[in-house]
NUGU-542541 format. One record per residue (C-alpha): x, y, z; residue in one letter. Coordinates in nm, 4 decimals, always signed. Each point is the difference from the previous one (the first is absolute). Last residue first. Layout:
REM NUGU-542541
       east      north         up   residu
          X          Y          Z        a
...
END
This chain:
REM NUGU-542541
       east      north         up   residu
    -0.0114    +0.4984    -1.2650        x
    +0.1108    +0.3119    +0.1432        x
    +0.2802    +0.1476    -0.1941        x
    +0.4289    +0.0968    +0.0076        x
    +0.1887    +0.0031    -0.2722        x
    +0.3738    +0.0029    +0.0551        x
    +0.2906    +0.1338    -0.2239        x
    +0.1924    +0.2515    +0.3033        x
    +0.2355    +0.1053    -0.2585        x
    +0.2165    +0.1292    +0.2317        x
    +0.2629    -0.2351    +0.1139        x
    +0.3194    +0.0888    +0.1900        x
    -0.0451    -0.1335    +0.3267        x
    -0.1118    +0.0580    +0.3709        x
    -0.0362    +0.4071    -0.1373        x
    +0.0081    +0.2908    +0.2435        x
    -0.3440    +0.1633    -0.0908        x
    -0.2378    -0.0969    +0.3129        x
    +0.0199    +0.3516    +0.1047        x
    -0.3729    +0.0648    +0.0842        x
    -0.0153    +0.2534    -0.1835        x
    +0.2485    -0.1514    -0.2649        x
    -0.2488    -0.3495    -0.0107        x
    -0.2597    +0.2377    -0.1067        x
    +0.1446    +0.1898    -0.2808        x
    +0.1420    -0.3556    -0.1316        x
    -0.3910    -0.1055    -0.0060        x
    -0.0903    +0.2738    -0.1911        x
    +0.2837    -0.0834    -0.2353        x
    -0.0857    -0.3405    -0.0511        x
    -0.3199    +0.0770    -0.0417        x
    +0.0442    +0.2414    -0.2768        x
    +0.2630    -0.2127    -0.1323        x
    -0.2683    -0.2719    -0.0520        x
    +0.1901    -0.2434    -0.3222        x
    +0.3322    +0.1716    +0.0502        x
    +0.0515    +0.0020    +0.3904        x
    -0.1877    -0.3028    +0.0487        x
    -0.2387    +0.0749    +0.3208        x
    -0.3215    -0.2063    -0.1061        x
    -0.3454    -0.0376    +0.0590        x
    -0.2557    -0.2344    -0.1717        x
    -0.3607    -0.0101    -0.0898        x
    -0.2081    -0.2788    -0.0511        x
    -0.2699    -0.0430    -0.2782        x
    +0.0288    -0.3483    -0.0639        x
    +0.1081    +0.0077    -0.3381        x
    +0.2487    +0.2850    +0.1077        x
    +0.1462    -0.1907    +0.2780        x
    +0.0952    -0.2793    -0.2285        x
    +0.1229    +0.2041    -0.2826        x
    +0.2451    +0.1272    +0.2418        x
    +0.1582    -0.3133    +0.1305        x
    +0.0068    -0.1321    -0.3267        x
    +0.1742    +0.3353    -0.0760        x
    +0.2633    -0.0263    +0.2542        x
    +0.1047    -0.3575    +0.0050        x
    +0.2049    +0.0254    -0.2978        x
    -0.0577    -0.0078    -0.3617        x
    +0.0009    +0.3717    -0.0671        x
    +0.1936    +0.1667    +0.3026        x
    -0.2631    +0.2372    +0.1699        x
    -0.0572    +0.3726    -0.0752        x
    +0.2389    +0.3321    +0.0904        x
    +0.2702    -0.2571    +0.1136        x
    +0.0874    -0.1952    +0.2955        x
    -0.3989    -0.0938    +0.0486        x
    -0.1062    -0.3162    +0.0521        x
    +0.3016    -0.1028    +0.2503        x
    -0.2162    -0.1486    +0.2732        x
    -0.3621    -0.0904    +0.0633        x
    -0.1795    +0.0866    +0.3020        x
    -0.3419    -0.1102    +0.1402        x
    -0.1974    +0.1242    +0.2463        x
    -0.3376    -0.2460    +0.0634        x
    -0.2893    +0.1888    -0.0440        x
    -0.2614    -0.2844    -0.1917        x
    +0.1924    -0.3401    +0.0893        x
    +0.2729    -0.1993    -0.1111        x
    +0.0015    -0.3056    -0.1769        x
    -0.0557    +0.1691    -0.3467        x
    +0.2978    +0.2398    +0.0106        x
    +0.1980    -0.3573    +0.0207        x
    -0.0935    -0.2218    -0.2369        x
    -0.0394    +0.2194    -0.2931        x
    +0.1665    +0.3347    +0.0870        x
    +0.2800    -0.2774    +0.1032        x
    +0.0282    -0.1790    -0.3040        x
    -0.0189    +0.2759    -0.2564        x
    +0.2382    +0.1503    +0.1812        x
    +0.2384    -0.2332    +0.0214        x
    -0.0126    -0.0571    -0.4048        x
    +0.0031    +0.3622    -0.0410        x
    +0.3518    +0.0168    +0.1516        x
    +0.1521    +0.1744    +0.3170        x
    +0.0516    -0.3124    +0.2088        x
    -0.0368    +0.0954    +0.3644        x
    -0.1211    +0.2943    +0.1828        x
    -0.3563    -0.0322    +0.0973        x
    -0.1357    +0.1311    +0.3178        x
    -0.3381    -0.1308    +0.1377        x
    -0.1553    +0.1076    +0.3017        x
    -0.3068    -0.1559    +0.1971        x
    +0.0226    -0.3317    -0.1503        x
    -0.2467    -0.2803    +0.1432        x
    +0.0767    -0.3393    -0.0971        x
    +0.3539    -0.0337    -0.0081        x
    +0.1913    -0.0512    -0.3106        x
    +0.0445    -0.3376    -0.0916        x
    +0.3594    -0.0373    -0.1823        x
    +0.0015    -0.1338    -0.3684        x
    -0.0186    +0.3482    -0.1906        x
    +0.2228    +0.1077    +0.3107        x
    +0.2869    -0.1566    -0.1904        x
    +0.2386    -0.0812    +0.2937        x
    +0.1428    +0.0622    +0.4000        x
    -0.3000    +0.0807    +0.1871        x
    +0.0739    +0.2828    +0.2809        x
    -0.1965    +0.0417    +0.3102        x
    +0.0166    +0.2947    +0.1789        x
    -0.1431    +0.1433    +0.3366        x
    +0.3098    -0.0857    +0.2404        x
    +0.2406    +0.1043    -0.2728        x
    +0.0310    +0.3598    +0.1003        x
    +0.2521    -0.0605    +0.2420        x
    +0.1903    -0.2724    -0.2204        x
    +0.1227    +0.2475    -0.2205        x
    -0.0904    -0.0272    -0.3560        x
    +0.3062    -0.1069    -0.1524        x
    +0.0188    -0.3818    +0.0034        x
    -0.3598    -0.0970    -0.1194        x
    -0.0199    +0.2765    -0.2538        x
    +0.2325    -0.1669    -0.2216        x
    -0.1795    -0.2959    -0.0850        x
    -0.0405    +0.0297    -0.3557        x
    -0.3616    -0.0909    -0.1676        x
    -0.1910    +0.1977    +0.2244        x
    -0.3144    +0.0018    +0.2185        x
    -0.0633    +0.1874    +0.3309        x
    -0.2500    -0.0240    +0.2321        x
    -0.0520    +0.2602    +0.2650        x
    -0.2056    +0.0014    +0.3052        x
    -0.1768    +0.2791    +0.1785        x
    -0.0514    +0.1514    +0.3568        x
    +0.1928    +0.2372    +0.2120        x
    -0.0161    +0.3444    -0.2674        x
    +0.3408    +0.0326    +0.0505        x
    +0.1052    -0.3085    -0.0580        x
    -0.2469    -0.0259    -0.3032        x
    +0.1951    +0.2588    -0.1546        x
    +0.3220    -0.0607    +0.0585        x
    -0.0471    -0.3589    -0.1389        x
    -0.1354    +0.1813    -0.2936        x
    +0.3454    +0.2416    -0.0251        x
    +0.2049    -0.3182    +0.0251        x
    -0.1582    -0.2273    -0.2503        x
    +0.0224    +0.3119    -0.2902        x
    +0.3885    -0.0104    +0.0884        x
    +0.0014    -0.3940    +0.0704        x
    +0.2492    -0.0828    -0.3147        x
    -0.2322    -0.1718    -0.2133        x
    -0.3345    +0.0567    +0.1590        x
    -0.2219    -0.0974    -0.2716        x
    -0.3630    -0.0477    +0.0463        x
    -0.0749    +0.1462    +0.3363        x
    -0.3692    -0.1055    +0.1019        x
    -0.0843    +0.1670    +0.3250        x
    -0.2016    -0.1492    +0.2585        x
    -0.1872    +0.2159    +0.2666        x
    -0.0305    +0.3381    -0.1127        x
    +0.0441    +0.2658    +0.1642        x
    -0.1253    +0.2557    -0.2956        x
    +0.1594    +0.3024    +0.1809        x
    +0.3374    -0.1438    +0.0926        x
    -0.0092    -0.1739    -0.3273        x
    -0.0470    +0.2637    -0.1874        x
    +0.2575    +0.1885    +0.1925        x
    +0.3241    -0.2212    -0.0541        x
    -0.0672    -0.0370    -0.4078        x
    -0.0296    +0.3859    -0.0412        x
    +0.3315    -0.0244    +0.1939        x
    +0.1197    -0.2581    -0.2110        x
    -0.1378    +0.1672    -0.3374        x
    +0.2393    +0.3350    +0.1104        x
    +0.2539    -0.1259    +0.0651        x
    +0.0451    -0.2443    -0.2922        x
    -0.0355    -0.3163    +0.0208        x
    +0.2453    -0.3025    -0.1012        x
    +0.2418    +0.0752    +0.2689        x
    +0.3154    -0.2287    +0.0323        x
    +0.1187    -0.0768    +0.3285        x
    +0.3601    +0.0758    +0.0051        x
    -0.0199    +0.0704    +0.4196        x
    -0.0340    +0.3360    -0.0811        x
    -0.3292    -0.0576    -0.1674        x
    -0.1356    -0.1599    +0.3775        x
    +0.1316    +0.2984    +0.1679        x
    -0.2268    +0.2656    -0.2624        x
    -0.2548    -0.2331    +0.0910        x
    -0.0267    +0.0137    +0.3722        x
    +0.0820    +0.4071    +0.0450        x
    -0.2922    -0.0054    -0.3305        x
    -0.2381    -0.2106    +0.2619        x
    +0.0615    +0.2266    +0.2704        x
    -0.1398    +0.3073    -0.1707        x
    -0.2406    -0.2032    -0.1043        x
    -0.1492    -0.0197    +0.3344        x
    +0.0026    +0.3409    +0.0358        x
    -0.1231    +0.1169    -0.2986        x
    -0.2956    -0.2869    +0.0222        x
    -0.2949    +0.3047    -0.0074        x
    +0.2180    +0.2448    -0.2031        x
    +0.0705    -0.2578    -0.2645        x
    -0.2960    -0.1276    -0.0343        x
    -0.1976    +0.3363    -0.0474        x
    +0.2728    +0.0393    -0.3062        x
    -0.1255    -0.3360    -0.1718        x
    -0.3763    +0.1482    +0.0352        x
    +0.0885    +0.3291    -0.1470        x
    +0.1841    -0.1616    -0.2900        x
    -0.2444    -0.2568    -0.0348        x
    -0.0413    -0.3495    +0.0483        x
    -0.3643    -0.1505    -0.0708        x
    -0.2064    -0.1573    +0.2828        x
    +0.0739    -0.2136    +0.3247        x
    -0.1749    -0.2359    +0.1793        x
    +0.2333    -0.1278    +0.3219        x
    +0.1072    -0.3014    -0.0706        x
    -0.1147    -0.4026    +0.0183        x
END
């Protein structure tokens, strides 16, 4: 189960981060450590934080994490439901990395599956889904198939690196992705610097005033989608 919650905004995404600033706050000390261990970050700031306070407001339950390959993304959820004191993550990947570099702190709430998660059963009731795996059409026509389907009317969703240019890589993920949420009539939200700069810059604006702006890593293409299913 989670917390119902409707369409990302810019003004919605900034009320976020001035209601969890604190705890956030913390969260980018914790991070910024892990990445100078040599962990390598596959989101951007900006999309992890975004990332970080959904799920503190949705507080959901059990989270789906297809792809975890390093533990970056793995790390800011476990944050997450850590802080909010309830929640479960599963995790699904092909490569086993995650398993040794996600400290052992945040592990209590985790369970990884080692393997094609087009043979894994996912659990029953997913209150957050976050995809970041293979970034083909194939993939995505498998998992806006079998996956979008098992979960229920205002579940959060996010979908990674759809947008590191202007529009969506032809013959990748990104416009299966987005032709599904069009047929059904759902809106997205994203951050990407060249694809919603508007956004992106609001959203820079925000993080200043409330000087968030020293940078965990390099990135900033920020290429997430974020919807409601």
């Amino acid at each position: 189960m989670h917390t119902n919650q409707g369409p990302l905004t810019v003004d919605s995404v900034v009320a976020l981060y001035e209601k969890y600033l604190d705890d956030l706050r913390a969260v980018r000390t914790a991070q910024r450590a892990l990445h100078g261990t040599g962990m390598k970050a596959q989101l951007d700031d900006i999309e992890a934080e975004i990332t970080y306070l959904r799920m503190r407001a949705a507080r959901p339950e059990s989270v789906v994490e297809i792809g975890a390959l390093h533990g970056w993304s793995t790390s800011w959820i476990l944050h997450a439901l850590r802080d909010n004191g309830s929640g479960q993550l599963f995790s699904y990947d092909v490569v086993d990395h995650a398993r040794y570099a996600v400290p052992r702190d945040l592990a209590t709430r985790w369970t990884f599956v080692h393997g094609d998660v087009r043979n894994a059963l996912l659990p029953s009731d997913i209150g957050y889904l976050f995809v970041d795996a293979a970034h083909t059409a194939p993939f995505a026509r498998w998992y806006t198939a079998s996956v979008f389907s098992r979960i229920t009317a205002g579940t959060p969703v996010s979908v990674h690196d759809v947008f590191h240019g202007r529009r969506a890589m032809p013959l990748s993920e990104g416009p299966v992705v987005l032709r599904w949420l069009q047929e059904n009539n759902i809106p997205y939200f994203t951050s990407a610097r060249k694809a919603a700069p508007d956004a992106y810059e609001e959203i820079m604006w925000a993080r200043a005033r409330l000087d968030l702006t020293e940078p965990i890593h390099s990135g900033t293409d920020n290429p997430m989608i974020f919807f409601t299913r």
